[in-house]
C-alpha positions as CSV (number, residue, x, y, z in Angstrom):
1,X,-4.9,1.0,38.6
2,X,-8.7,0.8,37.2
3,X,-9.4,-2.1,34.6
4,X,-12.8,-1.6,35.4
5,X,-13.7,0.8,32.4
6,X,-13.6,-2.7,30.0
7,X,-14.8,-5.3,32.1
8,X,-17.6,-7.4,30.7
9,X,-18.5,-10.5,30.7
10,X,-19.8,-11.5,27.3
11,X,-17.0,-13.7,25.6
12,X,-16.1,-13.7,22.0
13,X,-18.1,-16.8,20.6
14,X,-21.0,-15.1,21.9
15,X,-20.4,-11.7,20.8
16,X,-20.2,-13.3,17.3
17,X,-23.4,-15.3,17.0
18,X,-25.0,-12.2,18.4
19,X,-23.7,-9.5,15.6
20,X,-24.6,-12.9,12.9
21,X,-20.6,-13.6,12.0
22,X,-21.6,-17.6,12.7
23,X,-24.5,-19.6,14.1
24,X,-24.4,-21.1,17.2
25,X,-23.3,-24.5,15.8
26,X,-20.8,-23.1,14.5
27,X,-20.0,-21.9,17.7
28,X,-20.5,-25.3,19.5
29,X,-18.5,-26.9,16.7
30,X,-15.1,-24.5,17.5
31,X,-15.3,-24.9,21.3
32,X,-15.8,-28.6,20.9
33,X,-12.4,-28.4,18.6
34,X,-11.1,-26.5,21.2
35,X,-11.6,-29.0,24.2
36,X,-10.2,-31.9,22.1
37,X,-8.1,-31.2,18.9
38,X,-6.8,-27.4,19.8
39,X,-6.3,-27.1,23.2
40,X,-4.7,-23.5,24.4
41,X,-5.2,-22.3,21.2
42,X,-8.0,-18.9,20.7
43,X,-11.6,-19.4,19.7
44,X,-10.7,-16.8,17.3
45,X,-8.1,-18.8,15.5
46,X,-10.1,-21.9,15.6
47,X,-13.3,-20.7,14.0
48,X,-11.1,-19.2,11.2
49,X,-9.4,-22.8,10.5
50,X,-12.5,-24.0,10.7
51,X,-13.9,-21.7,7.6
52,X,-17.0,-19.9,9.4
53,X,-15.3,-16.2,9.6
54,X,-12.4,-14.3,8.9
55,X,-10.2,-12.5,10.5
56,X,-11.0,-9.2,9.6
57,X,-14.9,-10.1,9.9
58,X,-14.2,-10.8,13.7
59,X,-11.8,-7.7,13.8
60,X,-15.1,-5.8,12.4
61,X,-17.6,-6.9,15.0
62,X,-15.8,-6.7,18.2
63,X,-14.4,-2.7,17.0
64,X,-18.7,-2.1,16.4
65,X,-19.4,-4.1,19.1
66,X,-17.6,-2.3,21.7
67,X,-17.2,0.7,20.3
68,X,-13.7,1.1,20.1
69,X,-10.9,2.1,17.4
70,X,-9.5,-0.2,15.1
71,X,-5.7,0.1,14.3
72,X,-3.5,-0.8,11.3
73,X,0.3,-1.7,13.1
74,X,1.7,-1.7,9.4
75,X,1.8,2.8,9.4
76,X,2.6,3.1,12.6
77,X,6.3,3.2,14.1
78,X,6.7,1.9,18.3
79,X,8.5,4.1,20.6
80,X,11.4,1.9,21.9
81,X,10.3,3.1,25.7
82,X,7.2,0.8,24.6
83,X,8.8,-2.2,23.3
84,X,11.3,-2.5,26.0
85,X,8.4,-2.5,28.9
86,X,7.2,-6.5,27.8
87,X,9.1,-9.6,27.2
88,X,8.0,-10.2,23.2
89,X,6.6,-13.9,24.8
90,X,4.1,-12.6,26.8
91,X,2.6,-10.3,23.4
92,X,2.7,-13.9,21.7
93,X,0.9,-15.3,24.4
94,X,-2.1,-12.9,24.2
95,X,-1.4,-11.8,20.9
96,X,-1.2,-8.3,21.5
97,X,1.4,-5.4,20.9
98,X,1.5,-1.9,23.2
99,X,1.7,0.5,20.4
100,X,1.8,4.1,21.6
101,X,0.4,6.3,24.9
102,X,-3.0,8.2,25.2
103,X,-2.8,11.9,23.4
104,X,-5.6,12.7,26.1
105,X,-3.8,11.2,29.0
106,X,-0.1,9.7,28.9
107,X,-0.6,7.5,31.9
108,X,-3.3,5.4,29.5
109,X,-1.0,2.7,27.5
110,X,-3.0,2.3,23.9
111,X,-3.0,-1.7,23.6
112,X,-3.8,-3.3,20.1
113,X,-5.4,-7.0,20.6
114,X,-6.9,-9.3,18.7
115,X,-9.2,-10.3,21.4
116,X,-10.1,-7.2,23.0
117,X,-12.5,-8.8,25.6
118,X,-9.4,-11.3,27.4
119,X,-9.7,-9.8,30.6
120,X,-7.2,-11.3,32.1
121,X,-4.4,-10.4,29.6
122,X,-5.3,-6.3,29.7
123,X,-4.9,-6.8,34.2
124,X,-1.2,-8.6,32.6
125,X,0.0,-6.0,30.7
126,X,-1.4,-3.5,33.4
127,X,0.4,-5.2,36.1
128,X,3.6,-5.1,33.8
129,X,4.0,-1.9,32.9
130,X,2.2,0.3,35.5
131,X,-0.2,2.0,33.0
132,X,-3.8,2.2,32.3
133,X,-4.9,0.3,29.4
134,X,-6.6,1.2,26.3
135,X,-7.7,-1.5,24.0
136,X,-7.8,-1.5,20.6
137,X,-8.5,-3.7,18.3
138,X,-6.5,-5.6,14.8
139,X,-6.6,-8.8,13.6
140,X,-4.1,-11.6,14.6
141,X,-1.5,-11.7,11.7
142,X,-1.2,-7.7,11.9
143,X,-0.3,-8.3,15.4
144,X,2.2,-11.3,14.6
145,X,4.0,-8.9,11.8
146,X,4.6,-6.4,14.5
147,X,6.0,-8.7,17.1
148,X,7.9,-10.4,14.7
149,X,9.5,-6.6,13.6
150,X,10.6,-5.5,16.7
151,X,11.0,-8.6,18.5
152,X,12.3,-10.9,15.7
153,X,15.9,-10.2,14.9
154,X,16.5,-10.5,18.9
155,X,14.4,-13.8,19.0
156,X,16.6,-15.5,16.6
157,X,19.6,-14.0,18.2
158,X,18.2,-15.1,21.3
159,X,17.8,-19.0,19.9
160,X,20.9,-19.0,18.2
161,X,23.2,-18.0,21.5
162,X,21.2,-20.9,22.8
163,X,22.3,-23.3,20.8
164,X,26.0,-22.3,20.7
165,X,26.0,-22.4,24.8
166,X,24.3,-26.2,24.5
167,X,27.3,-27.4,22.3
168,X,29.6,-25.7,24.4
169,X,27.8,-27.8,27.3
170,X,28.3,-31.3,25.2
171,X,31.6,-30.3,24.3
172,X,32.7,-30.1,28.4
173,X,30.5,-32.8,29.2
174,X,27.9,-30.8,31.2
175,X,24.9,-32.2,29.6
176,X,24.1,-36.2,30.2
177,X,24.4,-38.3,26.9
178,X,20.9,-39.2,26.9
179,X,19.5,-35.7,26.9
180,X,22.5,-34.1,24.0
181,X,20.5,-34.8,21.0
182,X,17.0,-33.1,21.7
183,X,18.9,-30.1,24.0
184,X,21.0,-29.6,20.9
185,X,18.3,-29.8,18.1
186,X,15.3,-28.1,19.9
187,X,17.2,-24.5,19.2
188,X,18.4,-25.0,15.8
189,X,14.7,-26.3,14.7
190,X,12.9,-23.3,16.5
191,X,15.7,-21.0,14.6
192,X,14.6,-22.5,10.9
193,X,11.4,-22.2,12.1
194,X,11.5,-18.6,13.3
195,X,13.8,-17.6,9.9
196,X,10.9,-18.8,7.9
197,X,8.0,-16.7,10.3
198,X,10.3,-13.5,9.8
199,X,10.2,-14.1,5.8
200,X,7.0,-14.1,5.6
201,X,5.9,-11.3,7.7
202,X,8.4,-9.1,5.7
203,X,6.6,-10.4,2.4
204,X,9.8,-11.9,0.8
205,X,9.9,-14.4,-1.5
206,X,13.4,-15.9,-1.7
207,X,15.7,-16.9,1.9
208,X,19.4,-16.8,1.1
209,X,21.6,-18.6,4.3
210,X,25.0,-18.1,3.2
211,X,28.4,-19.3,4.7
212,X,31.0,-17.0,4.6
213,X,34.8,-17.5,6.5
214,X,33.2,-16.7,9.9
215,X,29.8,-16.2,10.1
216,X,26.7,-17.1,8.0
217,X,24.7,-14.5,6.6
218,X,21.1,-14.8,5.7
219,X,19.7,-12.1,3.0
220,X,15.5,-12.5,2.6
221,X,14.6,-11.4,-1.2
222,X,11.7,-8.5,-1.1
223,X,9.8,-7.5,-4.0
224,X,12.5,-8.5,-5.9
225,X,15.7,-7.3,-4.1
226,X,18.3,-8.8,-1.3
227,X,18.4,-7.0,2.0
228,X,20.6,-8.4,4.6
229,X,18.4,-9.2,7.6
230,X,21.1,-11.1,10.2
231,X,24.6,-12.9,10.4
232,X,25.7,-15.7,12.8
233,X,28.3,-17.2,14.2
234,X,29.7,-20.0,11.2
235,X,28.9,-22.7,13.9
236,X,25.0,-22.4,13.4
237,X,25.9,-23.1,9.8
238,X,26.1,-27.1,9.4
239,X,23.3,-27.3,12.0
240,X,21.1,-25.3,10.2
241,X,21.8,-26.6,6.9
242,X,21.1,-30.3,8.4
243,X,17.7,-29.3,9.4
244,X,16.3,-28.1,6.4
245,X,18.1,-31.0,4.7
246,X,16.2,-33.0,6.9
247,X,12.7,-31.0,6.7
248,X,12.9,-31.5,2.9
249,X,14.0,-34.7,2.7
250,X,17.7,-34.4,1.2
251,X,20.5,-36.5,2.0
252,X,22.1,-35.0,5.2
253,X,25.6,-36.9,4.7
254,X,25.5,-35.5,0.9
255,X,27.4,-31.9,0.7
256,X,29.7,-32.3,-2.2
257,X,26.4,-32.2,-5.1
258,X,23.9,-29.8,-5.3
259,X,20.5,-30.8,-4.1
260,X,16.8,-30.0,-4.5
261,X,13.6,-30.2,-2.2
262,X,10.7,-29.3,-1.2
263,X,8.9,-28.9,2.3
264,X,6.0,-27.0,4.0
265,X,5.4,-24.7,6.8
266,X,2.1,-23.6,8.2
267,X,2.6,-19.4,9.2
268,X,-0.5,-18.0,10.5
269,X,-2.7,-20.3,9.4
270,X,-1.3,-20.4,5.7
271,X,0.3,-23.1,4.1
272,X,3.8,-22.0,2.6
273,X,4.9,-24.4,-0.2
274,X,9.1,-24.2,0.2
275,X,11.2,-24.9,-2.4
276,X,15.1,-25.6,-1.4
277,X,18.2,-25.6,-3.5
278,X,21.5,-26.5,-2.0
279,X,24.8,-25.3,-3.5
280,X,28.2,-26.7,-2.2
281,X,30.3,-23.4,-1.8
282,X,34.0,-22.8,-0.4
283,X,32.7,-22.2,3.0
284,X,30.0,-24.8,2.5
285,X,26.5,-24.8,1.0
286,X,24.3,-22.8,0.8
287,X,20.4,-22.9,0.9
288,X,18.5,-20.9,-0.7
289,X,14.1,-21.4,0.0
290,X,11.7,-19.8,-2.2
291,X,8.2,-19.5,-0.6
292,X,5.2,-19.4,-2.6
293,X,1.6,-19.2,-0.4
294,X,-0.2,-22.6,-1.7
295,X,-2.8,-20.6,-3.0
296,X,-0.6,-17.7,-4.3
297,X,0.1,-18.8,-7.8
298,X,-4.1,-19.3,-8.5
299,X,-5.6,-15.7,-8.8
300,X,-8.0,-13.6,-10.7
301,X,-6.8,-12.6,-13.9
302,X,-8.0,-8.9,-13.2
303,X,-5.3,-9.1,-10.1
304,X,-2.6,-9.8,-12.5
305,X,-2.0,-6.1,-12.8
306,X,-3.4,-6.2,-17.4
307,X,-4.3,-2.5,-18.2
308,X,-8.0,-2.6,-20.2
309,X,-6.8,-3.1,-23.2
310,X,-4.1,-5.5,-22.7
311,X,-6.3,-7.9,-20.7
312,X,-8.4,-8.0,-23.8
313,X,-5.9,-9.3,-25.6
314,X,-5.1,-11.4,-23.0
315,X,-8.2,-13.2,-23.1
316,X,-8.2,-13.0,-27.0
317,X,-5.4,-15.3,-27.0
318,X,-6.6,-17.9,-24.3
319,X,-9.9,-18.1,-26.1
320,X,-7.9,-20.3,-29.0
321,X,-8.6,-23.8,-28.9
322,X,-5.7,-24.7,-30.6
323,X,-1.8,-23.5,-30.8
324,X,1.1,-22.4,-29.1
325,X,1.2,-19.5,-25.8
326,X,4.6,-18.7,-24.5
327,X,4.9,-16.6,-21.5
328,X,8.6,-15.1,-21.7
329,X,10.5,-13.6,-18.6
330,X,13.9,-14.2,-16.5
331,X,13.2,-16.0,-13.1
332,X,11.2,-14.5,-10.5
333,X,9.0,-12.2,-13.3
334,X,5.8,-13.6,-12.0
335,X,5.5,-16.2,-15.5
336,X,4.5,-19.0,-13.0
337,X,1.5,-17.2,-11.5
338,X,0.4,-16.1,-15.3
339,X,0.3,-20.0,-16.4
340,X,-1.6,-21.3,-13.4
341,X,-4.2,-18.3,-13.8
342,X,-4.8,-18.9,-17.5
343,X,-4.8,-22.6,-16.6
344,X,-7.5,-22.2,-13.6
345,X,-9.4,-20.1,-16.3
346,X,-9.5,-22.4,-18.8
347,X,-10.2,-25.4,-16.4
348,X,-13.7,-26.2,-16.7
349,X,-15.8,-30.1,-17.2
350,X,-15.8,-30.2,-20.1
351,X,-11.8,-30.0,-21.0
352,X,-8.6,-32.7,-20.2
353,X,-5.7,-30.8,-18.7
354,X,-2.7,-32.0,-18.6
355,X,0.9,-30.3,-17.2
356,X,4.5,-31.4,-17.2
357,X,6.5,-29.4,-14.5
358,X,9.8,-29.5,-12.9
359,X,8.7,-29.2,-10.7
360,X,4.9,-28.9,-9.6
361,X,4.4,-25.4,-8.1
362,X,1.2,-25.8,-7.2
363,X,-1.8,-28.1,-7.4
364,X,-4.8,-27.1,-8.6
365,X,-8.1,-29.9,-8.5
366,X,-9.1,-30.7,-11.8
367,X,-6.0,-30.5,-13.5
368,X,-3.5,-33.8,-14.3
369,X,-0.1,-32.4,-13.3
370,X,2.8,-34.6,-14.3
371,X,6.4,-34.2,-12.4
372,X,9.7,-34.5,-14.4
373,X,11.7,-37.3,-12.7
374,X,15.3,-37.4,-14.7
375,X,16.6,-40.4,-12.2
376,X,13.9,-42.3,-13.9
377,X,13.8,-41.2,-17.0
378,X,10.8,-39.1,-17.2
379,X,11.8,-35.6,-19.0
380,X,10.0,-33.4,-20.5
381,X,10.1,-34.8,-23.7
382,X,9.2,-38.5,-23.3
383,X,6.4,-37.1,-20.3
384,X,5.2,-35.0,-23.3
385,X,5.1,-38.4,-25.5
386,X,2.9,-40.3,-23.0
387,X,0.7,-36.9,-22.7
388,X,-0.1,-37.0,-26.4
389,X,-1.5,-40.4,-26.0
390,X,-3.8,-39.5,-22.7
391,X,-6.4,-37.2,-24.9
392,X,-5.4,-34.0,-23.6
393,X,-7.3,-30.6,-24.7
394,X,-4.5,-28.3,-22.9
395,X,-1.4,-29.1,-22.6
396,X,1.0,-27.1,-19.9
397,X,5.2,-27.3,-20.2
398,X,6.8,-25.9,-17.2
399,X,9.3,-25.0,-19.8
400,X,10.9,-25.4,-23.2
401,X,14.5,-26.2,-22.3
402,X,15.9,-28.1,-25.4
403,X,14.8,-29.1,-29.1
404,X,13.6,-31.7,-28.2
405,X,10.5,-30.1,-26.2
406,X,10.2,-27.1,-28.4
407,X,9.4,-29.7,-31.6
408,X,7.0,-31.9,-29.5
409,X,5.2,-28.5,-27.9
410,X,5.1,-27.4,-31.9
411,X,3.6,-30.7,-33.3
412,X,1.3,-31.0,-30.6
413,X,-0.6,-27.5,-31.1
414,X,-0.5,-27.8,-34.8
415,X,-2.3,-31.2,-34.0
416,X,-5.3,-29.6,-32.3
417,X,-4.1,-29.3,-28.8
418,X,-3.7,-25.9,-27.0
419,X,-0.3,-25.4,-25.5
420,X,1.1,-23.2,-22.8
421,X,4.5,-22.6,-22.0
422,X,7.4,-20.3,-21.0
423,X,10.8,-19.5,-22.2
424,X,13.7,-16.9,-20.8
425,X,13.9,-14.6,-23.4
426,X,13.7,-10.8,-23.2
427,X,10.9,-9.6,-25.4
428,X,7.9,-11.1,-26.8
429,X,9.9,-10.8,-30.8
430,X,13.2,-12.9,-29.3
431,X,11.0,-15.4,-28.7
432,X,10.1,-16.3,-32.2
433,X,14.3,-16.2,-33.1
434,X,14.8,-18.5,-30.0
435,X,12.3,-21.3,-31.3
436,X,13.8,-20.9,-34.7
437,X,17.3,-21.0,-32.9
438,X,16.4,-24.5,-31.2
439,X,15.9,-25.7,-34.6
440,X,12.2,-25.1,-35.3
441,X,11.2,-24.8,-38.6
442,X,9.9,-21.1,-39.5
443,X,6.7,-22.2,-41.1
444,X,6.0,-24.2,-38.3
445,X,6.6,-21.6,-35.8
446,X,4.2,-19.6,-38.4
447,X,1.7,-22.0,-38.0
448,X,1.6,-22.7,-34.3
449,X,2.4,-19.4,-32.0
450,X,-1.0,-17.4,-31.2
451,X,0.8,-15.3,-28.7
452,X,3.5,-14.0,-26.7
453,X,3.1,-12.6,-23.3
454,X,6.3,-11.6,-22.2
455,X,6.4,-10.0,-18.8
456,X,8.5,-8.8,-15.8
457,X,7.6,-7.2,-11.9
458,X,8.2,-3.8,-11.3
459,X,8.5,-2.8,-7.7
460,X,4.9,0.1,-6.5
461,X,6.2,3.0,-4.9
462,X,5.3,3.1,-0.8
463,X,2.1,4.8,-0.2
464,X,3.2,6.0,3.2
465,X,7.0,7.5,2.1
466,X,6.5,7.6,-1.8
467,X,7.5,11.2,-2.5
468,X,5.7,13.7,-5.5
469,X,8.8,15.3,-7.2
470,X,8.6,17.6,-10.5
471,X,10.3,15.1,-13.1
472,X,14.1,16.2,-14.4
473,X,15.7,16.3,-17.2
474,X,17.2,12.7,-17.0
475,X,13.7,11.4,-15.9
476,X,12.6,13.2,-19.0
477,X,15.0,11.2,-20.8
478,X,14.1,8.0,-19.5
479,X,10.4,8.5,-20.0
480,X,11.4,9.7,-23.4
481,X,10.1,13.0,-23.2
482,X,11.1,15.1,-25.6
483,X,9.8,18.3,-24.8
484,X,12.0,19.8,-22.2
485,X,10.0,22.7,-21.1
486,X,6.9,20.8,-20.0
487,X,6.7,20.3,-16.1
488,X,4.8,17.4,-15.0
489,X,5.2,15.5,-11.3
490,X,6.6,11.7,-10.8
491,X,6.7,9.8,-7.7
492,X,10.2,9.1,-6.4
493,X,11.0,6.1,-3.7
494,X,12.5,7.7,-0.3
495,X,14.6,5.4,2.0
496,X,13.6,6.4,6.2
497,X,11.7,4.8,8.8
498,X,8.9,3.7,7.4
499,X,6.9,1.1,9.3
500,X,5.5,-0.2,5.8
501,X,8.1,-0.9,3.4
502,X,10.7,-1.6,5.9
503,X,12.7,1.7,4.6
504,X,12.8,0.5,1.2
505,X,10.9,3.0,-0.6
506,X,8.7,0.4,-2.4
507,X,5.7,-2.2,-1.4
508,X,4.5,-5.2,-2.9
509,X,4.6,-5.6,-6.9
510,X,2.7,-5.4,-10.5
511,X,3.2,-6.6,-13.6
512,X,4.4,-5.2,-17.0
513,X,3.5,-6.9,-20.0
514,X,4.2,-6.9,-23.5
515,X,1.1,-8.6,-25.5
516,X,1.6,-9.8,-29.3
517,X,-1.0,-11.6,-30.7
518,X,0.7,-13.1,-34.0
519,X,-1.8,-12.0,-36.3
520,X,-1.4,-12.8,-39.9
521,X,1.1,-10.1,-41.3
522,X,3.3,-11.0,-38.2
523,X,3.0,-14.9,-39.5
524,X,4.1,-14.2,-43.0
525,X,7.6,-12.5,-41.5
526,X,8.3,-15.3,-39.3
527,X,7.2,-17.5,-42.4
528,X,10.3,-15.6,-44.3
529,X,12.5,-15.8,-41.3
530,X,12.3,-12.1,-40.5
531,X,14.2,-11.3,-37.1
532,X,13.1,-10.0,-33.9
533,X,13.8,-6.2,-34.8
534,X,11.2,-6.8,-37.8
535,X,8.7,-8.6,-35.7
536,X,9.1,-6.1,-33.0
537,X,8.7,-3.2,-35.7
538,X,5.3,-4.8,-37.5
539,X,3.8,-5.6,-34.5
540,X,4.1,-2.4,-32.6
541,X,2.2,-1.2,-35.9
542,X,-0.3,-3.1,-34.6
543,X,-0.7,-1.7,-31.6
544,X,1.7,-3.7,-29.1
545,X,3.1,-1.8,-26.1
546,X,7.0,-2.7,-25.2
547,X,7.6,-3.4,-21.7
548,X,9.6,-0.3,-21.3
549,X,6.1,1.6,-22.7
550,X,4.4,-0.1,-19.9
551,X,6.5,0.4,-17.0
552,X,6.6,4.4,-18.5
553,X,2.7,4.2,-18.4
554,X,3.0,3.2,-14.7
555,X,5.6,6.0,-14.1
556,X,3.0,8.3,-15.3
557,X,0.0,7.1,-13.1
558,X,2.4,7.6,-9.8
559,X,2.6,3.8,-9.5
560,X,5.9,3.4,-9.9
561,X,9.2,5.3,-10.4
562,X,11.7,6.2,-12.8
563,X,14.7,4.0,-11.3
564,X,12.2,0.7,-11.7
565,X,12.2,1.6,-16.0
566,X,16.4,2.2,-16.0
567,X,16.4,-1.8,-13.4
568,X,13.7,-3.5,-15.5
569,X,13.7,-2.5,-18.5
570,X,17.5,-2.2,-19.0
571,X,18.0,-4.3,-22.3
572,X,16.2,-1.6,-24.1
573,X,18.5,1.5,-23.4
């Protein structure tokens, strides 16, 4: 077998200082990390920690560096003859991933790495299979997704059969006493662990583990839908549930109450913030973790996914220096991630920032963020009482749950201070009604609403599978299209085999919104206690777009599809 055609001898840090991608400092610095703080770990991985590149800088240099082809695993699909040739340790190991054979020669294995010039792992994976190699190069995490796709379900399978054969061990007294407690957790915590990994390389947001008579069942949440992803055996169950009790520092004797938490996991070199809810059900409780990357919920307002004309309004609205902003939206429509990007845009020297949150998603330097404790008495309403008396500018409320908070929020922008909150409600009008329906008063409401963002996530159509249909004459109806004879062409989702959406039909996510600025005409109806038909009616005079004319516009562009209007906008039909 020849290895000889990629022999050389120049190793990564130097290829790097030579193309300019760090200094050799830099350099020096890493590979001193390495020695002492990192051992066995990549100088690839370790410069990146460290801040001097990035991965798909490094990814760049070697491909123009050694002149050979860089590969994106997410588009294409593995033959199974190809995964079944290596043990999925080994590609963790090197980080690596066979992907397909040579179209010039099929004795040449095509091998995707993220450190093309590891010698010794290409004469590995030569050795292995019998083949030729031909390296390629991706960066690290594209490489971890891949493994984690083919390899993962069996993985966790793999752990989880583990763990049932060491209690059957303890039960017959095979395994010393001594040794019973770390046998018996090393499994279950490498299964949480690897549960987690698998979430986020499939992009989901939301983990469900569910006990059911017989077997647990654990669902990950993806762009905004639950898709089954494994079931175990019931005895995992209490095990499991005890370990990420114990990770986010819940009672593990408590399973009659509901509980809350919070923990953190590190996935390929990004911090996750976790947030855990236990529920006791019949079968036991059940978890459910929400992930949120740590720097996830601070963005660029541009990436938010405004149209032109409604980020102008957008900004309109924040550049008030007093009054109320209410982001409306059911849970999970992305209201969060608006807040902390207004609030990261309006965070600057000269301005006191102060939040009340229950609880803190995510911290942002600059910014005072208070947590509602209820055990000791700090709520939202007597937090916002103490606020009032720290000289706050901005003021952010996780959300308006009661009277209470609504009347303080009120008084407080009224007073000079510019508040920013969120409510559930279902359109940017309702809003107005529900303040009045907490007991508000309408001329107050008048007097201290600037705007109302309400907003919700509709699911992009694949790029890969997305298929370009001539619309019907039901999508005609749902686009409200009244001419029947005119032909135009929509994208439509397709469930396969796609490598990139995971046979959904749909990657990744952009907001809808529904902008109105409560201009004067719209004060004097709330003033008169007009109700949210009314408002609705004047302010769409006034140039507001509904969130079913947004998602429509979308529909139109080829961004999304017609089933995302009929499961977002559903209140409206």
């Amino acid at each position: 077998m020849r290895t000889t055609t990629y022999r050389r001898k120049k190793r990564l840090g130097d290829l790097l200082v030579e193309v300019g991608v760090i200094t050799e400092e830099q350099l020096g610095t890493a590979l001193e990390m390495q020695k002492t703080e990192k051992k066995g770990e990549k100088l690839g991985s370790v410069l990146i920690e460290l801040g001097f590149t990035t991965e798909q800088q490094i990814m760049e240099a070697l491909q123009q560096q050694l002149g050979i082809e860089s590969v994106d695993l997410s588009n294409i699909r593995i033959q199974d003859e190809i995964i079944k040739m290596i043990d999925e340790s080994v590609l963790r190991k090197y980080s690596l991933i066979p992907f397909a054979f040579s179209e010039k020669n099929p004795n040449i294995l095509k091998v995707a790495m993220s450190d093309p010039l590891d010698i010794r792992a290409m004469d590995d994976i030569s050795i292995m299979t019998g083949f030729q190699i031909e390296r390629c190069v991706t960066v690290q995490s594209d490489i971890a997704t891949a493994i984690d796709r083919y390899y993962g379900n069996a993985e966790v399978l793999r752990v989880a059969e583990q763990y049932t054969r060491e209690r059957q061990q303890q039960n017959t007294g095979t395994i010393q006493d001594e040794d019973r407690d770390e046998q018996a957790e090393a499994p279950i915590v490498k299964l949480v662990r690897q549960i987690i990994e698998q979430a986020v390389h499939k992009r989901a947001s939301d983990i469900h583990i569910e006990p059911m008579e017989n077997q647990v069942r654990i669902r990950f949440r993806v762009d905004g839908v639950l898709h089954e992803e494994m079931r175990h055996d019931i005895a995992l169950h209490a095990a499991m549930i005890a370990r990420i009790k114990i990770v986010s520092g819940l009672d593990i004797s408590e399973k009659r109450r509901p509980q809350d938490g919070r923990a953190t996991s590190i996935v390929d070199r990004q911090e996750y913030d976790i947030r855990v809810s236990l529920l006791p059900t019949v079968y036991g409780e059940k978890a459910v973790m929400r992930l949120a990357q740590k720097t996830g919920l601070t963005r660029d307002k541009r990436d938010l996914g405004f149209p032109d004309d409604e980020l102008e309004k957008f900004n309109d609205i924040l550049s008030h220096n007093n009054g109320l902003i209410l982001v409306t939206g059911p849970t999970g429509s992305g209201k969060s991630t608006t807040l902390y990007t207004a609030l990261s845009e309006l965070n600057v020297e000269g301005v006191n920032i102060i939040t009340v949150e229950d609880p803190v998603e995510a911290n942002i330097n600059g910014i005072n963020q208070v947590q509602v404790n209820e055990k000791a008495g700090l709520t939202f309403g007597s937090a916002l009482r103490s606020i009032l008396r720290q000289d706050p500018d901005i003021i952010m409320i996780g959300e308006i749950r009661d009277a209470e908070t609504a009347e303080i929020a009120v008084k407080a922008s009224i007073t000079g201070h510019l508040v920013v909150s969120t409510l559930h409600t279902n359109s940017a009008a309702s809003t107005i009604t529900r303040l009045a329906d907490m007991g508000v008063q309408s001329y107050m409401i008048g007097d201290s609403v600037i705007g109302v963002i309400a907003q919700r996530l509709v699911r992009r159509v694949c790029p890969e599978c997305g298929v370009t249909v001539e619309a019907d004459e039901d999508d005609k109806r749902e686009l409200g299209i009244k001419d029947k004879s005119e032909k135009f062409m929509i994208k439509r989702a397709r469930h396969c085999e796609c490598v990139r959406c995971g046979g959904t039909g749909y990657f990744g996510r952009i907001g809808v919104y529904e902008i109105m600025p409560v201009n004067r005409e719209i004060k004097r109806a709330i003033n008169k206690g007009e109700n949210a038909d009314v408002l609705e009616q004047i302010a769409l005079k006034n140039g507001m777009k509904t969130l079913r004319m947004s998602v429509i516009d979308y529909v139109l562009k080829g961004i999304t599809t017609v089933d995302e209007v009929r499961r977002v906008t559903y209140e409206n039909n």
